[in-house]
C-alpha positions in Angstrom: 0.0 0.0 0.0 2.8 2.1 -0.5 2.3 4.9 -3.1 4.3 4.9 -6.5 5.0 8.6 -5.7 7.1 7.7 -2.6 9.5 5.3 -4.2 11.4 6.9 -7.1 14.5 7.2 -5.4 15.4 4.0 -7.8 13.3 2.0 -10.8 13.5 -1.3 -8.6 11.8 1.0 -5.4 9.3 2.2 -7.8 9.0 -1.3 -9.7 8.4 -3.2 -6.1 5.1 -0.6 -5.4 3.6 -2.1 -8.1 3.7 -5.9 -6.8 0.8 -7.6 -5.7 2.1 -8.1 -1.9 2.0 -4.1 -1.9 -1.9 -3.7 -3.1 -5.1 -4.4 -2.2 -8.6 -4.0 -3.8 -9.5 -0.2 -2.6 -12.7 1.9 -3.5 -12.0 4.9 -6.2 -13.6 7.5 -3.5 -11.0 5.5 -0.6 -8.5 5.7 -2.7 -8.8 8.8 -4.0 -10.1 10.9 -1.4 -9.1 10.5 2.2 -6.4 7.8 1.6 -4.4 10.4 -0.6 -4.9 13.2 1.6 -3.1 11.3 4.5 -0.6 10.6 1.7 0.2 14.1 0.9 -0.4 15.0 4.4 2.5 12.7 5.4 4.6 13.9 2.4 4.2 16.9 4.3 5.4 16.0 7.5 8.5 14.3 5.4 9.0 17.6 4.0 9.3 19.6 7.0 11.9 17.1 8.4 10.3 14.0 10.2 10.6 10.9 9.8 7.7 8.8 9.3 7.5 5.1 10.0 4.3 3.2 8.4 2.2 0.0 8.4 -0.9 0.0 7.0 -3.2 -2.5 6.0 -6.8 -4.2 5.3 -9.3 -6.1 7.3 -12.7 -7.7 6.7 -14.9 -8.7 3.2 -17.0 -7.1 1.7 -15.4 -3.8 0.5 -17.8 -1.6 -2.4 -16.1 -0.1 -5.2 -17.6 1.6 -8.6 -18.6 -1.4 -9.7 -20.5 -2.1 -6.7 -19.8 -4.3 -3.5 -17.6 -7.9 -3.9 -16.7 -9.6 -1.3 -14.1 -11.0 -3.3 -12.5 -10.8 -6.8 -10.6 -12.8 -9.5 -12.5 -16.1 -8.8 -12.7 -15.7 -5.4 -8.4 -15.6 -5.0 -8.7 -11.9 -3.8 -10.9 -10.8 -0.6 -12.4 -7.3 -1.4 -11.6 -5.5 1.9 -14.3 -3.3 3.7 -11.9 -1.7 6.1 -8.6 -0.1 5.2 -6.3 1.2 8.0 -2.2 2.5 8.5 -0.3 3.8 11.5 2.3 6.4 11.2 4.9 7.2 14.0 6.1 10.7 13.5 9.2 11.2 14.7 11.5 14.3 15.0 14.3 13.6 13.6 15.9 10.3 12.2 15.6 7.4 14.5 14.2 3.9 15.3 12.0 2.1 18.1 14.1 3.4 20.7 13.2 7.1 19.7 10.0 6.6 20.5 8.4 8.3 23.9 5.4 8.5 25.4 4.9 12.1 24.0 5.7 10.6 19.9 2.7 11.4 17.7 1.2 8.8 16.4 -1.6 9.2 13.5 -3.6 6.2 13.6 -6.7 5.9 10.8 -9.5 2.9 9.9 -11.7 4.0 6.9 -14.3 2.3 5.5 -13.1 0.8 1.9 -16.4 2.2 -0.2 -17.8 4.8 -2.4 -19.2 7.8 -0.9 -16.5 8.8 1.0 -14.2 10.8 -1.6 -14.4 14.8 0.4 -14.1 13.1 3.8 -11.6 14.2 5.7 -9.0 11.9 6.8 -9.1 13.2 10.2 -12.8 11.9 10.7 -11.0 8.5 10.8 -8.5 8.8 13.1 -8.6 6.1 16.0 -6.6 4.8 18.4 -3.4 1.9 17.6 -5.7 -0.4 20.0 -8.5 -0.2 17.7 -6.6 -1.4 14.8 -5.1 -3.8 16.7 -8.4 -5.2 18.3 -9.7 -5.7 15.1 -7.0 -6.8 13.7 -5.3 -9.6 16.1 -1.6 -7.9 15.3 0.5 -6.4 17.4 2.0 -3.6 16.3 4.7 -1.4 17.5 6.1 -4.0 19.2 9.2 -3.1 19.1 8.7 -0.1 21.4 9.2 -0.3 25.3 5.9 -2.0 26.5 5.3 1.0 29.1 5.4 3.5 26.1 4.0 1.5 23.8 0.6 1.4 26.5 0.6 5.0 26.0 0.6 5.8 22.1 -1.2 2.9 21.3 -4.5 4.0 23.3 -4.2 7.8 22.3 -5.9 9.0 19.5 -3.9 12.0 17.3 -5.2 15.1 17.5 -2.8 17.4 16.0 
């Protein structure tokens, strides 16, 4: 789910964007609308000098797209999504895990994979990490001190 747009530092970066383990079946207005917003928002953020660390993926079946709602594609092979998420730690300046404090923003969002919601604004979606991961089953930021990690992962961004 990373963007073409972020990987053109090289033609193999770019190339590897556009494998399948990097995309999943996402709604025009998703796609288009709030999901690229938080992409240009986090360009953004890149731009001013963070660094941004992201995971971001899919859950569920039954995702609605312009040609209306599937709940899987390509013979059944592909599960249509209805919920697409990511999690972006925002850190300062260059780092890695332990960076991280209880006072790191992190942006966490769940939208609903479906037409309709093209002028949303990404913010409407933001949630907590413990959402994502309750509805998920991962576990993410793991990496990060257990005692911090308690803190970011319950707090929902609202910078």
């Amino acid at each position: 789910m990373t963007p073409s747009a972020d990987r053109t530092d090289t033609v193999t970066n770019n190339s590897a964007t556009f494998l399948m383990t990097n995309m999943i079946p996402q709604a025009p207005d998703n796609n288009q609308g709030p999901w690229a917003d938080l992409e240009d928002y986090s360009r953004d953020l890149v731009n001013q000098g963070k660094e941004l660390y992201i995971i971001s993926g899919s859950y569920g079946s039954g995702g609605t797209g312009s040609n209306g709602g599937a709940s899987s594609i390509a013979s059944g092979r592909v599960t249509v999504p209805d919920r697409t998420w990511k999690v972006i730690v925002v850190l300062d300046s260059p780092g890695n895990a332990s960076s991280v404090t209880t006072s790191t923003r992190v942006i966490a969002v769940n939208m609903p994979n479906e037409q309709g919601i093209r002028y949303d604004d990404w913010r409407s979606y933001r949630v907590s990490v413990d959402s994502i991961e309750s509805a998920t089953g991962y576990d993410l930021l793991s990496n990060v001190s257990s005692s911090i990690q308690s803190v970011i992962e319950a707090r929902v961004d609202n910078q």
